[in-house]
N, C-alpha and C positions, 0 to 999 in steps of 0.2 A: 587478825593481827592488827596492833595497831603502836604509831610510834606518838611519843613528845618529844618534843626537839629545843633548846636551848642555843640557838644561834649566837649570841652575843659570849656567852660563859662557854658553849662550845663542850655540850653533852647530852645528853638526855636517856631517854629508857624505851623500851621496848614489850608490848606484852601479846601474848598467844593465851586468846581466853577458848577456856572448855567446858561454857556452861553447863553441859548438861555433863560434865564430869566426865573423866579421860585417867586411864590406866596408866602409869606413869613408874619412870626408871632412871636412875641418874649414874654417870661414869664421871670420875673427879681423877682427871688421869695429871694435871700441870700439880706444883706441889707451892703454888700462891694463891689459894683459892679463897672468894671473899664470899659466901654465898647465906639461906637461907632458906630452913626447913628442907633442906636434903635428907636429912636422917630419917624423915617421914617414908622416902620414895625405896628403905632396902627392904627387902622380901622377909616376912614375919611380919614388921609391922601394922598397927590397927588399921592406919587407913589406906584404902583400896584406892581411892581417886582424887586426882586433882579438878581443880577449877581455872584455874591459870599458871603460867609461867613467866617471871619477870626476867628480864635481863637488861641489866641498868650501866650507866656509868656512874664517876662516882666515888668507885674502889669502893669501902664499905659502908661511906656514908649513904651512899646511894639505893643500899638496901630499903632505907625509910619508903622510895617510894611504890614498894609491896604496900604499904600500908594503905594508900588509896587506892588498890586493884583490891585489895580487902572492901573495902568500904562501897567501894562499884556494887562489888557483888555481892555486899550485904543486902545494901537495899532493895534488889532485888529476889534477895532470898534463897540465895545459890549459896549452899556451901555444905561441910558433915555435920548431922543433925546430930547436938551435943544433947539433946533436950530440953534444954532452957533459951538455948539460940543453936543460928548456924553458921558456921564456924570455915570461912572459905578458906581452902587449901593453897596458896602460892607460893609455889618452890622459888626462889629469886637468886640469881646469881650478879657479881657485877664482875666489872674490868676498869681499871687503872687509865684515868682520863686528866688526873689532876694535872698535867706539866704541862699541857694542851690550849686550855681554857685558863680560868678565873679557876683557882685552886678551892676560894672559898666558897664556890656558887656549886652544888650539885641536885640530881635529882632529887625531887620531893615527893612527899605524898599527892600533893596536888596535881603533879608529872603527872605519875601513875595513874590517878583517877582520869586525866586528860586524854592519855593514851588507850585506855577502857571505852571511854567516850566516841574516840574515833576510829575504835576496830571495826574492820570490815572483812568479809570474804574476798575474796578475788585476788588480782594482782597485789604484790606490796610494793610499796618503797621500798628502792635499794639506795647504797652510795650512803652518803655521809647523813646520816639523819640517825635518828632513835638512838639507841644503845651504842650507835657506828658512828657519831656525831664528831667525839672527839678521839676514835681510835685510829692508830698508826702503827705503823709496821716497819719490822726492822734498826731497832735500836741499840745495836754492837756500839757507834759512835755517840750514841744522846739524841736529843730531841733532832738538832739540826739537820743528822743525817740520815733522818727517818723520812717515809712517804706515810698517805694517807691508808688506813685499814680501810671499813664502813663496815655497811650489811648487805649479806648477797642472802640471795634464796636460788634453790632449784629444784624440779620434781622430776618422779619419772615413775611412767604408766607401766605396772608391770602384768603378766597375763591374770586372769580372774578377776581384770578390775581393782586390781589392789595398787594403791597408790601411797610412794612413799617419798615425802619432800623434804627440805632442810631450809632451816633460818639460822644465818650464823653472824656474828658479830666479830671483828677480825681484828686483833690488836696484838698481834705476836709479837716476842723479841725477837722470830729468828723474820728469813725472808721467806718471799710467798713465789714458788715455780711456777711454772706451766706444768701440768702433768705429764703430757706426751714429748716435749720438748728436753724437760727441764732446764730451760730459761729460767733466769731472774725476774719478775713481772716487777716486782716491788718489793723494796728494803732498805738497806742499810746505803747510801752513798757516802763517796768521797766530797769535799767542799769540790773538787772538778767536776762533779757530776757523774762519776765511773761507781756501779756497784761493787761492793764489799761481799764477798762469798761467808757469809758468818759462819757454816757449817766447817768453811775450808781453811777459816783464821783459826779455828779450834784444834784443828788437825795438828796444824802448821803450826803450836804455840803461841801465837801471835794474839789471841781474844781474850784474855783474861782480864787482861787490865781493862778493855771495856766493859766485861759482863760484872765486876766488881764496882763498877764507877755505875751504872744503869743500869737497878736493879728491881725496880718498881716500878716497871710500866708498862705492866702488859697484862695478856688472858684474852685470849680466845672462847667465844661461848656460842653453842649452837642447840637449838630445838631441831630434832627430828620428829615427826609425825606421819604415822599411818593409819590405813583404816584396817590394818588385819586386826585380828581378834588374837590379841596377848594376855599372857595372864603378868604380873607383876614380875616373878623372876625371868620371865622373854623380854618385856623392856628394859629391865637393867640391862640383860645381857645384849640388846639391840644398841644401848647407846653405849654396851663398849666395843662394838664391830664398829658404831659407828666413827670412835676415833682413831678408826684406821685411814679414816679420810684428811684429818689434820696431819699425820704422817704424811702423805702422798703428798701435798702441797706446802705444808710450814719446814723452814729447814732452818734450825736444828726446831723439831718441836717436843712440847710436854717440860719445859724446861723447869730449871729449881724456881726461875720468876716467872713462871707463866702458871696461872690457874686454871689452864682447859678443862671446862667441862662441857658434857652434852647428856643433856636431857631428852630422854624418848615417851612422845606420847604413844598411847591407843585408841583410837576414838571408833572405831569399829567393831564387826563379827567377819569381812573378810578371813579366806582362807588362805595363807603361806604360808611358811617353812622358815626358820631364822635364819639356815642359809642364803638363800634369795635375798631375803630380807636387809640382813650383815649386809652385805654385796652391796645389796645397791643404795642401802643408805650409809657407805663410807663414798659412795662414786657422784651423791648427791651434794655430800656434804664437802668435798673437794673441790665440787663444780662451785657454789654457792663460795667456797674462800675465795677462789679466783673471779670468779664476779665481782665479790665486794672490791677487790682493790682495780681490778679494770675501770670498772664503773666509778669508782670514786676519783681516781688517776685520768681520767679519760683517756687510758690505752685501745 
């Protein structure tokens, strides 16, 4: 994984490369979705594998910078052999950063290739950087009484050695709980400083007039990643268990302005079951939302 970061414009992008190609699945569950070669990842179609996964800010402009995660792995010769070239796979999703930053400054190709550059194995950046640069949570009230989203990640070892983790990118409208609690961690505030219950002003009558006034600024986007051995219809179906996990922590989530999606790789022959699997990648990917805003909030 690796991030570009635009500190001054306040976005950037995010990439999770699979060189040697990864079995790949997508769930498009918010109904604001800005993305990129998804219709490649449903079950029938020709190609089997990805090469990478983009997730940018941006909104749709920010798609462009797939095109230098394209260009990374051209030059090295990574992609589906069309026969006259080869042709990298990057599914690319964004989220909604422009009221954040510099509206007119978004990710680029050059981003993209940047973030290629300095992917690594190991720990990642979390917090406010990559694709989580300029995301925020919580925008019942508008910009002012929103906090900060970012990027979390988290994994978990499960038995056989199978290991299934999450990168997520957090920029909901609704707010973001504790799971065991159901605390408030980060969302919508009052100018006092008191959180706004956005799931409970819906209830109450009370949130229309927000959710009408503030209605482009959001999407939550997460990579799931295992090493089981999936066939194409078990990762789709993996990254839609997986957004059982945006459930559990985004409240209200999947909204008409939010574009949640999650992408599931396969990068193995691991042996699990999709139940296990479901399971613990919605308990990852919950984990990894509440991280991003602790860690970016410094709660």
């Amino acid at each position: 994984m690796g991030h570009a970061t635009d500190r001054e414009a306040v976005t950037g992008c995010t990439v999770v490369l699979a060189t040697q190609g990864a079995v790949a699945g997508v769930d498009v569950r918010g109904a604001a979705p800005a993305t990129r070669e998804t219709d490649l990842l449903r079950p029938g179609m020709l190609v089997e594998r990805v090469h990478a996964i983009l997730l940018t800010g941006g909104s749709a402009f920010g798609l462009a910078a797939a095109d230098g995660v394209m260009r990374y792995l051209e030059e090295r010769g990574i992609g589906f052999d069309a026969g006259v070239a080869r042709v990298p796979i990057v599914p690319a999703a964004a989220l909604f950063d422009l009221g954040v930053g510099r509206a007119d400054v978004r990710p680029t190709a050059e981003m993209g290739y940047r973030a290629c550059q300095v992917a690594a194995d190991g720990p990642v950046e979390e917090g406010t950087v990559g694709a989580g640069t300029g995301a925020t949570v919580g925008h019942l009230l508008g910009p002012d009484g929103a906090m900060r989203g970012g990027i979390g990640t988290a994994a978990l070892r499960l038995p056989g050695d199978v290991v299934v983790g999450a990168l997520v990118a957090v920029n909901a409208f609704g707010d973001i709980r504790d799971e065991a609690t159901g605390a408030i961690l980060a969302g919508t505030r009052t100018p006092t400083g008191e959180f706004v219950d956005t799931a409970r002003a819906f209830l109450e009558g009370k949130g229309e007039l927000g959710f009408a006034r503030f209605t482009s600024t959001n999407t939550t986007l997460a990579v799931v990643a295992t090493n089981a051995g999936l066939t194409k219809s078990e990762a789709t179906r993996l990254a839609q268990l997986a957004q059982d996990g945006f459930a559990r922590v985004i409240s209200p989530a999947h909204t008409m302005v939010d574009g949640d999606i999650v992408f599931a790789l396969s990068t193995g022959d691991a042996v699990s079951n999709l139940l296990t699997l479901g399971s613990a990648a919605a308990g990852v990917v919950a984990q990894a939302i509440t991280r991003a805003v602790r860690i970016s909030n410094g709660l």
